[in-house]
C-alpha positions as CSV (number, residue, x, y, z in Angstrom):
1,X,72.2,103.4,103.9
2,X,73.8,100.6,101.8
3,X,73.2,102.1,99.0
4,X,75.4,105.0,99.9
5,X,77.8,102.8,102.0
6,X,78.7,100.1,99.1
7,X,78.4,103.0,95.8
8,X,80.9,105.2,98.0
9,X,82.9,102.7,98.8
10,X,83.2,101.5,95.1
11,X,84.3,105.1,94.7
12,X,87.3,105.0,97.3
13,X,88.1,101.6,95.3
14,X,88.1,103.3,92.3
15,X,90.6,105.5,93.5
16,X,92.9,103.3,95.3
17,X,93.2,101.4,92.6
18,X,93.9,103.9,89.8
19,X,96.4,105.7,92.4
20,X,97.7,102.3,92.5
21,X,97.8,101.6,88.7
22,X,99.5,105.0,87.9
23,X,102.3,104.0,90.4
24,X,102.6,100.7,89.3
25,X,102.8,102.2,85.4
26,X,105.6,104.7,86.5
27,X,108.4,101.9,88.2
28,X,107.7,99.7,84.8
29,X,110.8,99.5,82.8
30,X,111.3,101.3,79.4
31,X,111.2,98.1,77.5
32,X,107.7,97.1,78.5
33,X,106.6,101.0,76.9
34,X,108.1,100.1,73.8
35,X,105.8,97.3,73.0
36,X,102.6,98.7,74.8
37,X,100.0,100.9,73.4
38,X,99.1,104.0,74.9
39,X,95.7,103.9,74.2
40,X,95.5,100.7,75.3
41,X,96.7,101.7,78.8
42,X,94.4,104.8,79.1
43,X,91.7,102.5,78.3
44,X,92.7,99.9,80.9
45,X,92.9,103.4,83.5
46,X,89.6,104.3,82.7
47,X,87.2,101.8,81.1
48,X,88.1,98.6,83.3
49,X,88.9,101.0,86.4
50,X,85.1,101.8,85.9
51,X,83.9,98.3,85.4
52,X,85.3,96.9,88.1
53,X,83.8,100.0,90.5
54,X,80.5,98.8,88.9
55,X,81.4,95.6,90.6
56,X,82.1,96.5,94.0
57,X,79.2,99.2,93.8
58,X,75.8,98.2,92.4
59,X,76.5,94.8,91.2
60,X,77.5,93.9,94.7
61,X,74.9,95.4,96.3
62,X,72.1,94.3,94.2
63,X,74.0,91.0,93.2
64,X,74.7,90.5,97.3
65,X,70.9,90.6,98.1
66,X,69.6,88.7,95.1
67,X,71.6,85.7,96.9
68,X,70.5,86.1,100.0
69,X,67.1,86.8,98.9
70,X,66.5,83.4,96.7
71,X,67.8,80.6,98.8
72,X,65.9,82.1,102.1
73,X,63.0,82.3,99.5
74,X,63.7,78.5,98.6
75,X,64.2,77.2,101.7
76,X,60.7,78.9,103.3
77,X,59.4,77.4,100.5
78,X,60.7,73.5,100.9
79,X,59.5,73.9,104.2
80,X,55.7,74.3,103.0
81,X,55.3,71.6,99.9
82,X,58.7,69.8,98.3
83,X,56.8,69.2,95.1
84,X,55.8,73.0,94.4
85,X,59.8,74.1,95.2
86,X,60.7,71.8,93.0
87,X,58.6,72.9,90.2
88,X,60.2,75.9,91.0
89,X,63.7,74.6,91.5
90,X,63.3,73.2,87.9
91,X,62.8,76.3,86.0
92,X,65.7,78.1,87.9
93,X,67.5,75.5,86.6
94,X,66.7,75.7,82.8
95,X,68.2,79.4,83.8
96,X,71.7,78.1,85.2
97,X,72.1,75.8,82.4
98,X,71.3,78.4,79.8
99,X,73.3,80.8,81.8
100,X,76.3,77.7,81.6
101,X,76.3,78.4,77.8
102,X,76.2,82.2,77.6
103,X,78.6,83.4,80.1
104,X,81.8,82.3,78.7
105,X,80.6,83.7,75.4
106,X,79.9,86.8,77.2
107,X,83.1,86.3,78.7
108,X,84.8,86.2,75.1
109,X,83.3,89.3,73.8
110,X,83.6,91.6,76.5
111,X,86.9,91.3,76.1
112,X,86.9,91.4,72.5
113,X,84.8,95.4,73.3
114,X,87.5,96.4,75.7
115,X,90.3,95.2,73.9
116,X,88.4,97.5,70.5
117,X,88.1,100.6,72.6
118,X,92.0,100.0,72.8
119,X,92.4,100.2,69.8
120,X,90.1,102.9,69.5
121,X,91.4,105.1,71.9
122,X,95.1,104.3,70.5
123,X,94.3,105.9,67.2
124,X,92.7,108.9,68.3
125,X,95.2,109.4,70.7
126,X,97.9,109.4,67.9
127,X,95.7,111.5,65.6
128,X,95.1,114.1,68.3
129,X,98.6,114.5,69.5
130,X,99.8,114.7,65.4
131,X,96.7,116.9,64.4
132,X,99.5,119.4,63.1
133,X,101.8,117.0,60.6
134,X,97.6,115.6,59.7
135,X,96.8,118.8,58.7
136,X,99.8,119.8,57.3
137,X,100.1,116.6,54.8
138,X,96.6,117.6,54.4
139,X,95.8,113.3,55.3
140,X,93.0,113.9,57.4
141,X,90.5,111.3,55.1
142,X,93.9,108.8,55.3
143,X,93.4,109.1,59.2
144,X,89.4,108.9,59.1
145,X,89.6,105.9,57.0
146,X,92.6,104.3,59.4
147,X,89.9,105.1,62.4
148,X,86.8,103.6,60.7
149,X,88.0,99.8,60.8
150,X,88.9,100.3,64.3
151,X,85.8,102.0,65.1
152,X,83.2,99.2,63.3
153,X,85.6,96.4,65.2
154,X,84.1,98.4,68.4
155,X,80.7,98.8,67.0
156,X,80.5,95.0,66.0
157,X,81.9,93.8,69.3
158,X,79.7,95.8,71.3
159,X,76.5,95.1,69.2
160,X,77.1,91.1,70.0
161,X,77.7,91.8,73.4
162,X,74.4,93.7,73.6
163,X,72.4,90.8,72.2
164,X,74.4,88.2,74.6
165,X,73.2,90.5,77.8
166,X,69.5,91.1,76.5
167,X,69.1,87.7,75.5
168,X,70.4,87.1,79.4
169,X,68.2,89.5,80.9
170,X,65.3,88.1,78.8
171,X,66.4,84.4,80.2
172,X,66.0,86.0,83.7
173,X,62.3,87.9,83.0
174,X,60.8,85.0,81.8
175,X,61.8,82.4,84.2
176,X,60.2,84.4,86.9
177,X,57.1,84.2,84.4
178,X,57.9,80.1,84.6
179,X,58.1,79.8,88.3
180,X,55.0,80.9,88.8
181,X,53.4,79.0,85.8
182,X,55.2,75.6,87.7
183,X,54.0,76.7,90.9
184,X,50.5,77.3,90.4
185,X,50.5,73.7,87.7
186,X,52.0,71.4,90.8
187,X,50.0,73.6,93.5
188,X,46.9,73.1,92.0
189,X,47.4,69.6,91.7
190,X,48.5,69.4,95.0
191,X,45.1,71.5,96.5
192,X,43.5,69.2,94.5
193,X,44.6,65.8,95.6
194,X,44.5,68.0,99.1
195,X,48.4,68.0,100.0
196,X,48.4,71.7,100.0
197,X,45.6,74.5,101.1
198,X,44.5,77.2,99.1
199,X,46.1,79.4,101.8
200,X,49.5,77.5,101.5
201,X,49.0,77.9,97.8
202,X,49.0,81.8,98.0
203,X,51.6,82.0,100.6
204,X,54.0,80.6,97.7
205,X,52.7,83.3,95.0
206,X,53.7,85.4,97.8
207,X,57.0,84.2,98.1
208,X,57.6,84.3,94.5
209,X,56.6,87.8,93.9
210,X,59.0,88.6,96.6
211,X,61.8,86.8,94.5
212,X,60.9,88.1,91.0
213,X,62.9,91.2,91.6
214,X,65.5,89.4,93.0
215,X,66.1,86.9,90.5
216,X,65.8,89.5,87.5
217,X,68.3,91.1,89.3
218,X,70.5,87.7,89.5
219,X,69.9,87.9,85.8
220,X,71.2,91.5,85.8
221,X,74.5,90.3,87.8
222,X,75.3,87.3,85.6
223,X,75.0,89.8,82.3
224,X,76.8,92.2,83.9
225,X,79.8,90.0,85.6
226,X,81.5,88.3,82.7
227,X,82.4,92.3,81.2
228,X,83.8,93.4,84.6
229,X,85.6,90.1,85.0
230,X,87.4,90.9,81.7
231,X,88.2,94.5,82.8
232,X,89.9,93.1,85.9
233,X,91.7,90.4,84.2
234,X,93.3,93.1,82.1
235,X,94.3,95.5,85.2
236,X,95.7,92.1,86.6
237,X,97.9,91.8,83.5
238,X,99.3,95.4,84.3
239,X,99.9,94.6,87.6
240,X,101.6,91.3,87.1
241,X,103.9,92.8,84.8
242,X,107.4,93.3,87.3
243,X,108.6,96.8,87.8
244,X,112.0,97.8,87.0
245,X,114.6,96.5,89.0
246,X,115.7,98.9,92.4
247,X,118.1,96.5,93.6
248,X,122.0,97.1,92.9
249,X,124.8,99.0,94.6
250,X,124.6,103.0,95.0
251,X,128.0,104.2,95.6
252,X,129.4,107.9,94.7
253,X,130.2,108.1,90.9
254,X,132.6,110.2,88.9
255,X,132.0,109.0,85.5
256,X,135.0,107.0,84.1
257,X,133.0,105.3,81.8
258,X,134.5,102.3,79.8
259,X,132.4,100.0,77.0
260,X,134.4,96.7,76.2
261,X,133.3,94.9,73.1
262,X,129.8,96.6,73.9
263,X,127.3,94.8,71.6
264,X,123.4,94.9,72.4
265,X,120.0,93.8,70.9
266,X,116.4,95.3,71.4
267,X,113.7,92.6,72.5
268,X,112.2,91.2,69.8
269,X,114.7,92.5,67.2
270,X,116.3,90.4,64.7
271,X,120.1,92.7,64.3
272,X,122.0,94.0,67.1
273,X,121.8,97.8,67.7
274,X,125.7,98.4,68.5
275,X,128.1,95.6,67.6
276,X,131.7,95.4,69.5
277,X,131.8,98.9,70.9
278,X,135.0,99.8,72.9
279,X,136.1,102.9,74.6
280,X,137.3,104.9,77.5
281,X,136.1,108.0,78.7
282,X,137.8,109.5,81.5
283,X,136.2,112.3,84.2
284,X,136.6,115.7,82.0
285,X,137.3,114.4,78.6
286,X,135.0,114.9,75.7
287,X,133.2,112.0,73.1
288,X,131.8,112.8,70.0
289,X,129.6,110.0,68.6
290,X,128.6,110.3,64.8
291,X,126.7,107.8,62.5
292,X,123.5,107.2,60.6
293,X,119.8,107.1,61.7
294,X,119.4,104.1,63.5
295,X,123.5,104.0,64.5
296,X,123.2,103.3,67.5
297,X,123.9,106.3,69.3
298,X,120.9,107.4,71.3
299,X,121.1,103.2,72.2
300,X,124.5,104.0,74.1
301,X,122.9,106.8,75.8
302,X,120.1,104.5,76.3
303,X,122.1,101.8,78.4
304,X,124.5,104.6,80.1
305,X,121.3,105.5,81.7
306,X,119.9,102.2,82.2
307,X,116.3,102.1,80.9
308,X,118.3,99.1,78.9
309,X,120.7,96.3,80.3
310,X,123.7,95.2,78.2
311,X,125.5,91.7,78.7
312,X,127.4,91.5,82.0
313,X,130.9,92.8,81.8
314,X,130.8,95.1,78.7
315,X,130.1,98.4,79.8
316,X,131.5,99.9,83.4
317,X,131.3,103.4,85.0
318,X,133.7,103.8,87.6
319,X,135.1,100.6,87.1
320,X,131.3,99.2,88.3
321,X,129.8,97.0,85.9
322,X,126.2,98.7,85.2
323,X,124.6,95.7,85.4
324,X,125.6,95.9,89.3
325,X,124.7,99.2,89.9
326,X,120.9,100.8,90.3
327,X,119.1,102.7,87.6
328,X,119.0,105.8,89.8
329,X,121.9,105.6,90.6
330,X,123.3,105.7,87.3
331,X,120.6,108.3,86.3
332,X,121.8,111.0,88.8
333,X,125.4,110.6,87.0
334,X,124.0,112.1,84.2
335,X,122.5,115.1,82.4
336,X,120.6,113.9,79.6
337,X,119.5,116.5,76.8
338,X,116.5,114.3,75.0
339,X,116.2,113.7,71.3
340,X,113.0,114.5,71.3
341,X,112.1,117.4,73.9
342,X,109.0,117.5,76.3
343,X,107.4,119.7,77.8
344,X,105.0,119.2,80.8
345,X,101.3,121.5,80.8
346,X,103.0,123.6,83.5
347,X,104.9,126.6,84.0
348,X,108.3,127.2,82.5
349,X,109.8,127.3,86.1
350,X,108.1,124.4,86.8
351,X,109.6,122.1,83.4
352,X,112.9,124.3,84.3
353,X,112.9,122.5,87.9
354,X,111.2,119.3,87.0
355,X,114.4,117.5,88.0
356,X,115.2,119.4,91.5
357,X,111.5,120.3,92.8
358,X,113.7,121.7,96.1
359,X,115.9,123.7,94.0
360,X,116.2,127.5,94.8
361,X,115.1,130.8,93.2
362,X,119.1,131.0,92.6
363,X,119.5,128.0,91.4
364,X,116.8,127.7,89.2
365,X,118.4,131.3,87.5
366,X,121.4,129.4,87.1
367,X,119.6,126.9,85.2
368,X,117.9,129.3,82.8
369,X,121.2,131.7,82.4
370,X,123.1,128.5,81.5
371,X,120.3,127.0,78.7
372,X,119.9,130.6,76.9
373,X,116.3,130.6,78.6
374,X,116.7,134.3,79.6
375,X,117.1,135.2,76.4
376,X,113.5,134.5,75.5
377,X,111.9,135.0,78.3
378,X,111.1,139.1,77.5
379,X,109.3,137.2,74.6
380,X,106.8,135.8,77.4
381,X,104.0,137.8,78.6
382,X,104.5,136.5,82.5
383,X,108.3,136.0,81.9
384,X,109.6,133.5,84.2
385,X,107.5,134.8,87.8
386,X,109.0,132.3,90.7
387,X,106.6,131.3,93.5
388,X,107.2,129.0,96.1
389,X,104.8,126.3,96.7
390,X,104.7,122.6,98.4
391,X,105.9,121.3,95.3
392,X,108.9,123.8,94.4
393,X,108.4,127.0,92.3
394,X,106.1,128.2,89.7
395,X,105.0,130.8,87.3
């Protein structure tokens, strides 16, 4: 019964806190994406996520009785012969002390493995995803030989924490051997000088063999710990990054937009993006905006929508400064036509509608007579088959 009660729990925590996570990842503002991998993130989703169940699962509920287990062990014992428990006492605590010097090494490297499979994942996400342009370029040994460093970083971290955790668990079999080797040494003495019976003396093997499984299991715990103590300090450093701001006035827009002397840097960046950008755009009227790569154009888009925020009092819609207003608010204003196109793995009613999940069958026809859509659609074996469903239409 607690096996099953604390490994499903660990499950349900599992789950809360990836459902938690995923939220957490979607209110985080565009800047922070900019600078993060996304391998790194799938492996903090997955890999630490997993860890830290391993925590609240079987290292809590083996770690949880190895604790109980060993002081109620210790203390029937002090209550027989102090001498004997602290023969005893004494090799436990050659264990802590060793145990003082290896965990924050095991500490270090656990990180150093999780941090690798970052890495790890990071390339083979962006080889997967561009297996078409690999192929094409024919640089699939370029690729192989980028993922080989990554991949020996991984090997090496995770070969040094294997020899920190067996030379751990090792610690922890052989003091149980060294227990017993103090108890019988300082028990016989004691039988001998007649402190202690032969009875008494046996009752503490007892005792002992009743706390060998325990304490190799504390051994187990302390190996085990440092690695999921990693894995949660890097889900904490997802969750303590602050979500995108929601605060800000929502009133009705038109879209009078005005830029004055609109000049704006990305983080980190070392030349401004646009440099004293002025102009007025009224409800109806038209802008064309041409330039170079790297212009500056999809950055005025950029900050219209406000995944970025400019200075105070240099670009207005509405005669609202953005920097006043919310991000959703100014994202309704819009519709946005990406750069670069995605598509979700769904149904082409379902990317058609991704925007208005409520939308109607009319609506949505609209949507597809208006982009050209129905022009391909005979092309499609299903064509474009609406079905309502709790989350809008699909295919």
């Amino acid at each position: 019964m607690s096996r099953k009660t604390l490994i499903d729990a660990s499950r349900h925590v599992e789950r809360d806190l990836k459902d938690e996570l995923v939220a957490h990842l979607q209110r985080l503002p565009i800047p922070w994406f900019d600078k993060v991998r996304t391998g790194d993130v799938t492996s903090r989703l997955t890999q630490d996520v997993e860890l830290v169940r391993f925590v609240m699962g079987p290292l809590l509920l083996h770690g949880g009785s190895a604790l109980c287990l060993l002081p109620a062990g210790i203390w029937l014992m002090a209550g027989m012969n102090v001498p004997v428990t602290l023969s005893a006492c004494a090799a436990f605590a050659v264990l802590f002390v060793a145990m003082r010097v290896l965990l924050p090494r095991l500490h270090r490297w656990s990180k150093a493995a999780q941090e690798a499979i970052g890495e790890l994942t990071q390339q083979a996400q962006e080889d997967f995803a561009g297996i078409r342009v690999v192929q094409q370029f024919d640089r699939v040994e370029r690729e192989r030989a980028a993922m080989a460093p990554r991949n020996r970083r991984y090997l090496l971290a995770n070969l040094r924490l294997v020899r920190l955790r067996s030379l751990v668990n090792a610690l922890s079999h052989s003091t149980s051997g060294l227990v017993l080797f103090g108890v019988l040494l300082v028990g016989g003495l004691e039988v001998i000088d007649g402190a202690l019976s032969v009875g008494e003396l046996f009752q503490f093997t007892g005792y002992l063999a009743l706390m060998t499984f325990p304490l190799e299991i504390l051994g187990w715990t302390l190996a085990t710990m440092p690695r999921a103590l990693a894995a949660a300090e890097r889900i904490q450093e997802l969750l303590a990054t602050p979500p995108e701001r929601a605060s800000g006035a929502n009133p009705p827009l038109r879209g009078h937009l005005e830029a004055r002397g609109l000049t704006f840097t990305y983080p980190g960046a070392a030349a401004p993006a646009l440099r004293d950008v002025s102009f007025v755009l009224a409800p109806g009227q038209k802008l064309g905006l041409i330039g170079p790569v790297g212009g500056g154009k999809s950055t005025l888009l950029a900050l219209l929508l406000g995944f970025y925020e400019p200075e105070r009092g240099q670009l207005f819609v509405d005669g609202h400064d953005v920097v006043d207003l919310q991000p959703t608010a100014l994202r309704g204003l819009f519709a946005y036509a990406a750069q670069e196109p995605f598509l979700f793995s769904d149904t082409v009613a379902a990317n058609v509608a991704f925007g208005r999940p409520d939308a109607s069958a009319p609506d949505l026809g609209a949507a597809v007579a208006a982009a050209a859509l129905d022009q391909d659609l005979p092309q499609l074996a299903q064509g474009l088959v609406l079905v309502p469903t709790a989350c809008g239409w699909r295919q």
